[in-house]
C-alpha positions as CSV (number, residue, x, y, z in Angstrom):
1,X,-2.3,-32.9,16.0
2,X,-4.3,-30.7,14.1
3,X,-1.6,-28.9,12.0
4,X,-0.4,-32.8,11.1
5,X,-3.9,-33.2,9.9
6,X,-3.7,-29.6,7.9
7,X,-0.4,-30.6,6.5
8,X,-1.3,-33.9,5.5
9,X,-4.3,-33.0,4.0
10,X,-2.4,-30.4,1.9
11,X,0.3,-32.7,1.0
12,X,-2.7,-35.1,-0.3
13,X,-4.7,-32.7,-3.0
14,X,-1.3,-31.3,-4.5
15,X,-0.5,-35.1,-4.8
16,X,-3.7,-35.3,-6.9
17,X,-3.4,-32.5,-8.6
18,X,0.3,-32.5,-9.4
19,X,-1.5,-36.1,-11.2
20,X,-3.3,-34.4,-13.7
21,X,-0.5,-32.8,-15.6
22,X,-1.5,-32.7,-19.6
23,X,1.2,-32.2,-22.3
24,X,1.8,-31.1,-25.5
25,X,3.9,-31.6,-28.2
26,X,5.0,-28.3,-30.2
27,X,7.6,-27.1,-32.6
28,X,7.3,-23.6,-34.1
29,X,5.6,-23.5,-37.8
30,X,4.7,-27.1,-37.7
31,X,0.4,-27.9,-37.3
32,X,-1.1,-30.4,-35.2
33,X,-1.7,-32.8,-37.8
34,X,2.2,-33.0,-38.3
35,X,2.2,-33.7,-34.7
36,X,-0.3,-36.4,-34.5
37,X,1.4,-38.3,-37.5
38,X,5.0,-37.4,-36.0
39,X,3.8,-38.8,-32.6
40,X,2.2,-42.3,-34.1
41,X,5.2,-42.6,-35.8
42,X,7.3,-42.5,-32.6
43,X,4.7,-44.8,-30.6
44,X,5.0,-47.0,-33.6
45,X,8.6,-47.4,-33.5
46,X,8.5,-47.8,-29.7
47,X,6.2,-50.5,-30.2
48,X,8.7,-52.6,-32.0
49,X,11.9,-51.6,-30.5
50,X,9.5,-52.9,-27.0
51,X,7.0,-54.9,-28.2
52,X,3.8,-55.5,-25.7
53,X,4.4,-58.3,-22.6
54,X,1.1,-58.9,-21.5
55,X,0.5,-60.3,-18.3
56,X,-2.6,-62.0,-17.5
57,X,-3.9,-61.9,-14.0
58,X,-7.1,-63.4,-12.1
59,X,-8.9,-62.9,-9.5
60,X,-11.7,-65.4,-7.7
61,X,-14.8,-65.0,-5.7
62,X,-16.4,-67.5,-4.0
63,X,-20.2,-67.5,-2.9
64,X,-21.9,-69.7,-0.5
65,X,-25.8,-69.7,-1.1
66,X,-28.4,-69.3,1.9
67,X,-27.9,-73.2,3.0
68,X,-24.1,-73.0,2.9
69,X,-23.4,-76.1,0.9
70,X,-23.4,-74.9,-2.5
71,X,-20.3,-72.8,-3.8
72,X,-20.2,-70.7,-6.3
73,X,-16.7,-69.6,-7.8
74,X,-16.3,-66.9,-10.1
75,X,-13.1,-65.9,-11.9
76,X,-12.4,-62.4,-13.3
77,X,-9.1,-62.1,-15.8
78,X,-7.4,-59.1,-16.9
79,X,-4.9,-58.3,-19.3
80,X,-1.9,-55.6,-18.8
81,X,0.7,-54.1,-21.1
82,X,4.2,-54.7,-18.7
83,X,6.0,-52.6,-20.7
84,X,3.6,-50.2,-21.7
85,X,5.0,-47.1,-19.5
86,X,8.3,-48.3,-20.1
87,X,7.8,-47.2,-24.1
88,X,6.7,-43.7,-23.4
89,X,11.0,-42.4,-22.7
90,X,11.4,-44.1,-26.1
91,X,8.4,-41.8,-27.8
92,X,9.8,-38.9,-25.7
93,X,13.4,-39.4,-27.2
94,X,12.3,-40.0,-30.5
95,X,10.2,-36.2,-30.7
96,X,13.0,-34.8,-29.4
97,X,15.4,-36.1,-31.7
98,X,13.0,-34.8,-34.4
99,X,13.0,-31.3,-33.0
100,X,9.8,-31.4,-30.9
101,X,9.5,-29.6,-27.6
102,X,6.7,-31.3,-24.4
103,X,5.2,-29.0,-22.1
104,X,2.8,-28.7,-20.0
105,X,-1.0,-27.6,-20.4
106,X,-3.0,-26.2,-17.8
């Protein structure tokens, strides 16, 4: 039971750290502000080849004060981008078709 425990526990913090991967874009001679106005373009064009789907969702609460016969219901919205991860392959495929190499930052 206790090398389950071990194990899982392992398994758990390289899960969270294996999260926290950074990357870079780079391409040999080429600065960083090259980079930044390559990479808007890219997030640009992903934009409109997959333009935003928000999704609104809510959530209530409901309150009872001390007496129990008055409610009070409160609603919280939110607002998500559905296709947001869905863009990043497109910038991906656009650097590299302009040359650009990812990797990874420790």
């Amino acid at each position: 039971m206790k090398r389950r425990m071990t194990a899982l526990c392992i398994l758990s913090v390289t899960l969270l750290l294996s999260g926290c991967v950074q990357y870079k874009w780079v391409k040999p001679g080429v600065s960083d502000s090259e980079m930044n106005k390559k990479l808007t373009e890219c997030e640009a064009q992903a934009l409109i080849d997959l333009p935003p789907d928000n999704v609104v969702t809510s959530s209530s609460s409901e309150k009872k004060d001390k007496s129990k016969k008055k409610k009070d219901i409160s609603t919280s919205y939110s607002v998500e981008d559905a296709n947001e991860y869905r863009r990043e392959p497109l910038v991906d495929s656009c650097m590299f078709k302009s040359g650009w190499d990812k990797i990874e930052v420790k």
